[in-house]
C-alpha positions as a Markdown table, in Angstrom:
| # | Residue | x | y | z |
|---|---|---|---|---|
| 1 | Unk | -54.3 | 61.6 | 147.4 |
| 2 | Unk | -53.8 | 61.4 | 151.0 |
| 3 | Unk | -51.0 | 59.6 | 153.1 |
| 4 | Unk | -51.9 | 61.1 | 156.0 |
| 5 | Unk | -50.4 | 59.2 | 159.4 |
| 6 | Unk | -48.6 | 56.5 | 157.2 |
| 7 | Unk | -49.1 | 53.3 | 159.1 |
| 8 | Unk | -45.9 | 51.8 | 157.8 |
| 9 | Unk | -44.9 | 47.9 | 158.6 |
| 10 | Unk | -42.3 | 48.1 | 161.4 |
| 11 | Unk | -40.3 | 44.8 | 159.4 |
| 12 | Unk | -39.4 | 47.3 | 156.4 |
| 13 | Unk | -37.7 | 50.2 | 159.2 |
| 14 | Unk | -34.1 | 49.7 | 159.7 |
| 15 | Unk | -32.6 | 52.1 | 162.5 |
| 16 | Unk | -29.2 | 52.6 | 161.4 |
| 17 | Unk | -27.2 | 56.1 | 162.4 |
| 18 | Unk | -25.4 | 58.1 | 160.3 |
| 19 | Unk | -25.8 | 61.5 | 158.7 |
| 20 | Unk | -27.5 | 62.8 | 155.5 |
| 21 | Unk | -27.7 | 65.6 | 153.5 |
| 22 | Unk | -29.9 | 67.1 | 150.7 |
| 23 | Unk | -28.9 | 64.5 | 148.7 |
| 24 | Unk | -28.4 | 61.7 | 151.4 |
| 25 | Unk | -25.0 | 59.9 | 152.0 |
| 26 | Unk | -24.6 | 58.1 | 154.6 |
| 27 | Unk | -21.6 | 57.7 | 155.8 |
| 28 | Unk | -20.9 | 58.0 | 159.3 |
| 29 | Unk | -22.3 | 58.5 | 163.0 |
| 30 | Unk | -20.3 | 61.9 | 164.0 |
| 31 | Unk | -20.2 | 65.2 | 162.2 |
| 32 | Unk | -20.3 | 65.7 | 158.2 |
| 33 | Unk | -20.4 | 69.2 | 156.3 |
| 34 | Unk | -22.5 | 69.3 | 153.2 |
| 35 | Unk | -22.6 | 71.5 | 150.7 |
| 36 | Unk | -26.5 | 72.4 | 150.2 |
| 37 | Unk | -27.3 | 72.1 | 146.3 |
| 38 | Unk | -30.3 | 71.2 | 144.4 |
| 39 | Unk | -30.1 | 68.5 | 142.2 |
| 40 | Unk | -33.0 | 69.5 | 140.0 |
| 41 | Unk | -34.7 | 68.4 | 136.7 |
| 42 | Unk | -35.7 | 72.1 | 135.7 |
| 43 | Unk | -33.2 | 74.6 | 136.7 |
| 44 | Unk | -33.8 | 77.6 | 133.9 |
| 45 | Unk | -33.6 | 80.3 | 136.4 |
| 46 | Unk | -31.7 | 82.8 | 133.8 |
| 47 | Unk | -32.7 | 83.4 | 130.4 |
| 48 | Unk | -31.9 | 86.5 | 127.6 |
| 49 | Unk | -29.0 | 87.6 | 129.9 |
| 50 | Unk | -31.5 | 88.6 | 132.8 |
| 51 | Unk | -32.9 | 87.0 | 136.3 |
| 52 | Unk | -36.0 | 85.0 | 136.4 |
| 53 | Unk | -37.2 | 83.2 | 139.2 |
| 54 | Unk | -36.1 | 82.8 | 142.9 |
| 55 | Unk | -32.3 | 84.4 | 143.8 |
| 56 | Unk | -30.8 | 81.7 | 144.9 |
| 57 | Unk | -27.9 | 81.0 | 147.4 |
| 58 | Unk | -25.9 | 77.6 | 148.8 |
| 59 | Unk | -24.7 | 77.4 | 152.5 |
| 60 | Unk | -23.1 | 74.7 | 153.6 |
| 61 | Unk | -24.4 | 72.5 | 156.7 |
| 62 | Unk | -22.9 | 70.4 | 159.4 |
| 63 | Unk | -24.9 | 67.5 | 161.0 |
| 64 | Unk | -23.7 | 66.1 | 164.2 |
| 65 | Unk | -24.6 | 63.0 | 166.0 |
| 66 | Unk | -27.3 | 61.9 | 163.5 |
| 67 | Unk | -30.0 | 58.8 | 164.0 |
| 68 | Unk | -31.7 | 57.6 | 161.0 |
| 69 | Unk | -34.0 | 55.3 | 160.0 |
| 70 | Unk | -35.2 | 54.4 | 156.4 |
| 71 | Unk | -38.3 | 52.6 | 155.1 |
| 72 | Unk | -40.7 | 51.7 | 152.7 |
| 73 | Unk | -44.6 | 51.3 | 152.3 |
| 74 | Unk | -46.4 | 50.1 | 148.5 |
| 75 | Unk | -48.8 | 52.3 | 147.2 |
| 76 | Unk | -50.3 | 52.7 | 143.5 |
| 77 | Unk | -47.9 | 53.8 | 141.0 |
| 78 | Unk | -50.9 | 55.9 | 138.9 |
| 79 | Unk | -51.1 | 58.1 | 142.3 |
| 80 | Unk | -47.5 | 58.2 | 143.2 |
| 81 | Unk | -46.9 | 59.5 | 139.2 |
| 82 | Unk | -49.4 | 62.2 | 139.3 |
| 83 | Unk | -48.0 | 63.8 | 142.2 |
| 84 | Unk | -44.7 | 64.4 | 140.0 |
| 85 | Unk | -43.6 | 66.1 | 136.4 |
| 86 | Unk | -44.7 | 64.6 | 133.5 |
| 87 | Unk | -40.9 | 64.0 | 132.2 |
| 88 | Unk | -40.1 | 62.1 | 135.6 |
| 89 | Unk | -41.0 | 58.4 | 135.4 |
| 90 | Unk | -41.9 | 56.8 | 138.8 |
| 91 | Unk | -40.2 | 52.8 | 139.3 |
| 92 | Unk | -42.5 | 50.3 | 139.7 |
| 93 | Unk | -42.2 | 47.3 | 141.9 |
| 94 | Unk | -41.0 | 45.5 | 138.7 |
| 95 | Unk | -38.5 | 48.2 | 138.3 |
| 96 | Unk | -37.0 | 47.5 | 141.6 |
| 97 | Unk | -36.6 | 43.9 | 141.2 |
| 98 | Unk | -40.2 | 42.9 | 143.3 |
| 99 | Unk | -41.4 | 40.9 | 140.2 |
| 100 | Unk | -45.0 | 39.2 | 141.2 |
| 101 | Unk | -48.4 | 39.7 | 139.8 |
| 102 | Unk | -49.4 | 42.8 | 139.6 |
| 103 | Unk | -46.0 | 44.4 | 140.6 |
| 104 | Unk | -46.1 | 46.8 | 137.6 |
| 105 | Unk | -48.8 | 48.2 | 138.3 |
| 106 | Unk | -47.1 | 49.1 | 142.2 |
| 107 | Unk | -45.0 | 51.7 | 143.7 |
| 108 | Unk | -43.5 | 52.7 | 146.8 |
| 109 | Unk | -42.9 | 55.9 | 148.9 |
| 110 | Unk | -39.7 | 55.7 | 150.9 |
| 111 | Unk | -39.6 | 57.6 | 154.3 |
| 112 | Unk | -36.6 | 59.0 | 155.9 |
| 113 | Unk | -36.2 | 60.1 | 159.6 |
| 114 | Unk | -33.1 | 61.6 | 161.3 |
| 115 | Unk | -32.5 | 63.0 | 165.1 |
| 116 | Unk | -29.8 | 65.2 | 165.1 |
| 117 | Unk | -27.8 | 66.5 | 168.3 |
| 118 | Unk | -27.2 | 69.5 | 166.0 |
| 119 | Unk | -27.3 | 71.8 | 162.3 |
| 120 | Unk | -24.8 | 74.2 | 161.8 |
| 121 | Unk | -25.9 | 76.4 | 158.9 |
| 122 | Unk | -23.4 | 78.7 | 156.9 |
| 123 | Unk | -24.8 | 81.1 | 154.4 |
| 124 | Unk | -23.5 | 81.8 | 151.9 |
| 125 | Unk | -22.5 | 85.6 | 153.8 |
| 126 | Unk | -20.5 | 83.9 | 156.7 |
| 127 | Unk | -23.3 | 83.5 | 159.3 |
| 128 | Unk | -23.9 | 80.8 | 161.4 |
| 129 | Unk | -26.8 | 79.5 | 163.3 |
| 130 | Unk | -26.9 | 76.8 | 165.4 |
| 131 | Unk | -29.9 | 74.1 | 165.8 |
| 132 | Unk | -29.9 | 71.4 | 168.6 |
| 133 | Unk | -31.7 | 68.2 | 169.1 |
| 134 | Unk | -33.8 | 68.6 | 165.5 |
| 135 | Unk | -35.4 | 66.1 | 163.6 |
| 136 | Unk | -35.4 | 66.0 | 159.4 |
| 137 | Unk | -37.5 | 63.6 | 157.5 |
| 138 | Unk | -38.2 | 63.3 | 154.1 |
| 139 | Unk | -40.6 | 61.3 | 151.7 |
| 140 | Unk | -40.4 | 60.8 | 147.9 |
| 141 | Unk | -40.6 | 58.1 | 145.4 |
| 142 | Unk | -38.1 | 56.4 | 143.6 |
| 143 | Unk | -37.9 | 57.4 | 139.9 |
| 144 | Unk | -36.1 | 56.2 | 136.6 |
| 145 | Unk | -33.6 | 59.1 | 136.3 |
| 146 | Unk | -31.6 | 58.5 | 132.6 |
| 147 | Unk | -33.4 | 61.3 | 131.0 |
| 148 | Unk | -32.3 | 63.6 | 133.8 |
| 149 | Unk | -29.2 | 65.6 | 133.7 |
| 150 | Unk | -26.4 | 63.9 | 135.7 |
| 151 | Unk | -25.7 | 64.8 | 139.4 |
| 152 | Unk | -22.9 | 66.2 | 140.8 |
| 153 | Unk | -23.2 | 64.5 | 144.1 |
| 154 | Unk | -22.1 | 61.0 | 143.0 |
| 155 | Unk | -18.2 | 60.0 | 142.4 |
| 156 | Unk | -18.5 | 58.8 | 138.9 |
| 157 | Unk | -20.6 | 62.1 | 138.1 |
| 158 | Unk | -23.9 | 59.6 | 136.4 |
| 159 | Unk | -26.9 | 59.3 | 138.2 |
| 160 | Unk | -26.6 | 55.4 | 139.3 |
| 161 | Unk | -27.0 | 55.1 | 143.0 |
| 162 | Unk | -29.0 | 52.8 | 145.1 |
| 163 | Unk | -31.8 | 55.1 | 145.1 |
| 164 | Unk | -32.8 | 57.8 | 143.1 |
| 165 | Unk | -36.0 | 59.2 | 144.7 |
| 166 | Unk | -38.0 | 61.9 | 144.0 |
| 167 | Unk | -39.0 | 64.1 | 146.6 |
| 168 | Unk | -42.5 | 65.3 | 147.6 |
| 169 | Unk | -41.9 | 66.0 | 151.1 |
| 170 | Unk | -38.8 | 67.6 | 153.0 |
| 171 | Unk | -39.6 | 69.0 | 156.8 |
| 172 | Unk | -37.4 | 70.1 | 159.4 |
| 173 | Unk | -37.9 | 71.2 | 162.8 |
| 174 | Unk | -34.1 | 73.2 | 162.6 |
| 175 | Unk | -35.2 | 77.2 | 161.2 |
| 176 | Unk | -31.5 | 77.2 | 160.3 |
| 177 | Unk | -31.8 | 74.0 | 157.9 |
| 178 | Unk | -34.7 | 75.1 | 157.0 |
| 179 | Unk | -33.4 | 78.8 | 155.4 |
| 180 | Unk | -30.7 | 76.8 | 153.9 |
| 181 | Unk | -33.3 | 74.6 | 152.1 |
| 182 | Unk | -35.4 | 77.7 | 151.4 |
| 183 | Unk | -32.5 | 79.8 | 150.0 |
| 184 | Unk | -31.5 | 77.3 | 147.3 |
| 185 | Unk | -35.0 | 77.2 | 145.8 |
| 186 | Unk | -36.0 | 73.3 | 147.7 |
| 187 | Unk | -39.8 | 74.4 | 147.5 |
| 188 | Unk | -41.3 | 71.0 | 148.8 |
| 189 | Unk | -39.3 | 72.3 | 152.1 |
| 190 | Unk | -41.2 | 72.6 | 155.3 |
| 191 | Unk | -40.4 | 74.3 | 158.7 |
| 192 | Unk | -42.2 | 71.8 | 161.4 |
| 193 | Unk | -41.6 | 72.2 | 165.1 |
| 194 | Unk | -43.0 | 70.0 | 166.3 |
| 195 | Unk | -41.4 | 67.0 | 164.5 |
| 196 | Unk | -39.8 | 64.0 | 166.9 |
| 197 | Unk | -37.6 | 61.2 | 166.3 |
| 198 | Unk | -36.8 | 59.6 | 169.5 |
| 199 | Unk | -34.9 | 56.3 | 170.9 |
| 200 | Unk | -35.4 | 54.6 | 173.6 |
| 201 | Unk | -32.7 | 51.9 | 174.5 |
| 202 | Unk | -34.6 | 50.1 | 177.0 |
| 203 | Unk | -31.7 | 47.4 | 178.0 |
| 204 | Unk | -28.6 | 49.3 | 178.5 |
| 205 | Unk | -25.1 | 47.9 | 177.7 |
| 206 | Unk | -26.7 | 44.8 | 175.3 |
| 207 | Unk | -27.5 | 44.6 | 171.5 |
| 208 | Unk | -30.7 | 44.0 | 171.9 |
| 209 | Unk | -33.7 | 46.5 | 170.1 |
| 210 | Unk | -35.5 | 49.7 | 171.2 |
| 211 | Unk | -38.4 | 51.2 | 170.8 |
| 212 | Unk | -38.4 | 54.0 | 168.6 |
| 213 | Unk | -40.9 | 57.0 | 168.1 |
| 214 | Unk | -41.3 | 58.7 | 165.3 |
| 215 | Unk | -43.7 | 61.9 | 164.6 |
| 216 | Unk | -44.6 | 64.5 | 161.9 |
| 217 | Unk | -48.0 | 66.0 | 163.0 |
| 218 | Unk | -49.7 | 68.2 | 160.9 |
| 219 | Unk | -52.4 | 68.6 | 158.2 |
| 220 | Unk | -50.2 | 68.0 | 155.5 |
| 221 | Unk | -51.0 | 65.2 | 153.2 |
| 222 | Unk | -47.1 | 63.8 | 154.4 |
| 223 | Unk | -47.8 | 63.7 | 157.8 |
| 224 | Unk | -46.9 | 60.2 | 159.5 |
| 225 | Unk | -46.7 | 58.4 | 162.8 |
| 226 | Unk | -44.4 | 55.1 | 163.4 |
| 227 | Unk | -43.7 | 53.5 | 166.3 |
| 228 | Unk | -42.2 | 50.6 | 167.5 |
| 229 | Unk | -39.4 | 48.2 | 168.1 |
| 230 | Unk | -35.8 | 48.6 | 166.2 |
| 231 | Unk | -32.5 | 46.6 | 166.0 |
| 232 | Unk | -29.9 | 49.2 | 168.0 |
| 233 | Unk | -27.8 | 51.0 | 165.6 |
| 234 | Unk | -24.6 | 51.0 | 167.5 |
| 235 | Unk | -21.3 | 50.0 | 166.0 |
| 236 | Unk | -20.5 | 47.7 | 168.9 |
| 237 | Unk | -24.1 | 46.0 | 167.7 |
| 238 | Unk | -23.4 | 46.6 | 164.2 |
| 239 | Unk | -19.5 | 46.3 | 163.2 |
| 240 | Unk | -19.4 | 47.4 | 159.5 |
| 241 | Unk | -22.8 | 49.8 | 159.9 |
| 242 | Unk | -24.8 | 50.4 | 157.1 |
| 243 | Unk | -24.1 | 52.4 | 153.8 |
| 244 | Unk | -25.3 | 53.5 | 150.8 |
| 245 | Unk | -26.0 | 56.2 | 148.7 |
| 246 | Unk | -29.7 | 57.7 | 147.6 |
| 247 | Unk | -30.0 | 60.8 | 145.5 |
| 248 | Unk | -33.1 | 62.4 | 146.1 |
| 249 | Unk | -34.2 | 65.0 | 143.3 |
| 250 | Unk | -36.3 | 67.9 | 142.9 |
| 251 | Unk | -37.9 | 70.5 | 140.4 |
């Protein structure tokens, strides 16, 4: 299945800035530390008292000055659920409340974009790198998750959050995210340089929208385009911001 340059409707972006993690949490415009940790649906890594698998290791991650924006396109939920484990159930339009005929039959891919001013990556030795002006996106579908073991990353320890989306797609033009991704075992994790998330405020000084540019080029099947105009994500245009909290999972 191919979603190659994703022509998404420009009504279902909102630009909104904040930062994310991993497991995204937005929260606010200015810098966050994360601790990097898969949530995962098979983590059996250890077994008779020896190693299988990966060796894995957490860092933890800084993100400064981050611009999102967060969207949606429908696509067939047959497709969307063959892409993913057979114990993971993909949501259906009906699932998420868009009841019409036919809905059940309907899912959707959510797409999230962030500009960063910077990544500060921690491993789990003591060093640091530094990324500046990087871009992060990340596409997955959102899934039923009560057969899944709870994550850690929400306050009442259950897996109830706005979203919980499954991810098939997690690029980063920042080499330092990227080994922190890689390190913990996140294999749907991509190293792209030549991503690009960029605003354009083309009336300085008023709330009024601006054209946003958003690119992840490549042959992969996740590679997508958008482009267009955006409400400004400012708190002076936006007093309260925008928050809420997606978990996005992983085998």
């Amino acid at each position: 299945m191919k979603y190659n340059r994703l022509a998404l409707a420009m009504a279902l972006l909102t630009a909104i800035t904040t930062s994310s993690s991993v497991v995204a949490k937005d929260r606010s415009s200015d810098s966050k530390r994360v601790f990097v940790e898969q949530n995962t649906t098979q983590s059996k890594h250890w077994a008779h008292g020896g190693f299988r698998g990966p060796r894995l290791s957490n860092s933890d991650v800084d993100f400064s000055n981050c611009r999102e924006i967060a969207g949606g396109i429908v696509v067939d939920k047959s497709e969307v659920s063959s892409l993913i484990p057979n114990d993971v159930s993909v949501n259906s339009l009906t699932d998420m409340g868009f009841e019409f005929d036919g809905s059940d039959n309907l899912g959707m891919l959510i797409i999230r974009s962030l500009q960063c001013e910077a990544i500060q990556v921690t491993d789990a030795k003591g060093r640091v790198k530094t990324d500046e002006n990087v871009a992060v996106a990340h596409l997955g579908t959102p899934i039923n998750t009560s057969n899944l073991p709870a994550t850690t990353f929400n306050l009442d320890g259950v897996n109830g959050a706005d979203f919980n989306i499954y991810t098939l797609s997690y690029q980063t033009s920042s080499r330092a995210y990227y080994g922190a991704m890689a390190r913990m075992g996140m294999k749907t994790a991509k190293f792209n340089k030549h991503m690009m998330n960029v605003q354009v405020d083309t009336t300085p000084g008023t709330c009024d929208v601006a054209q946003l540019s958003v690119n992840i080029p490549g042959n992969s099947d996740y590679s997508f385009s958008i482009f267009g105009e955006v409400v400004q994500a400012t708190a002076e245009c936006n007093p309260g911001g925008a928050s809420f909290t997606a978990n996005w999972w992983s085998s």
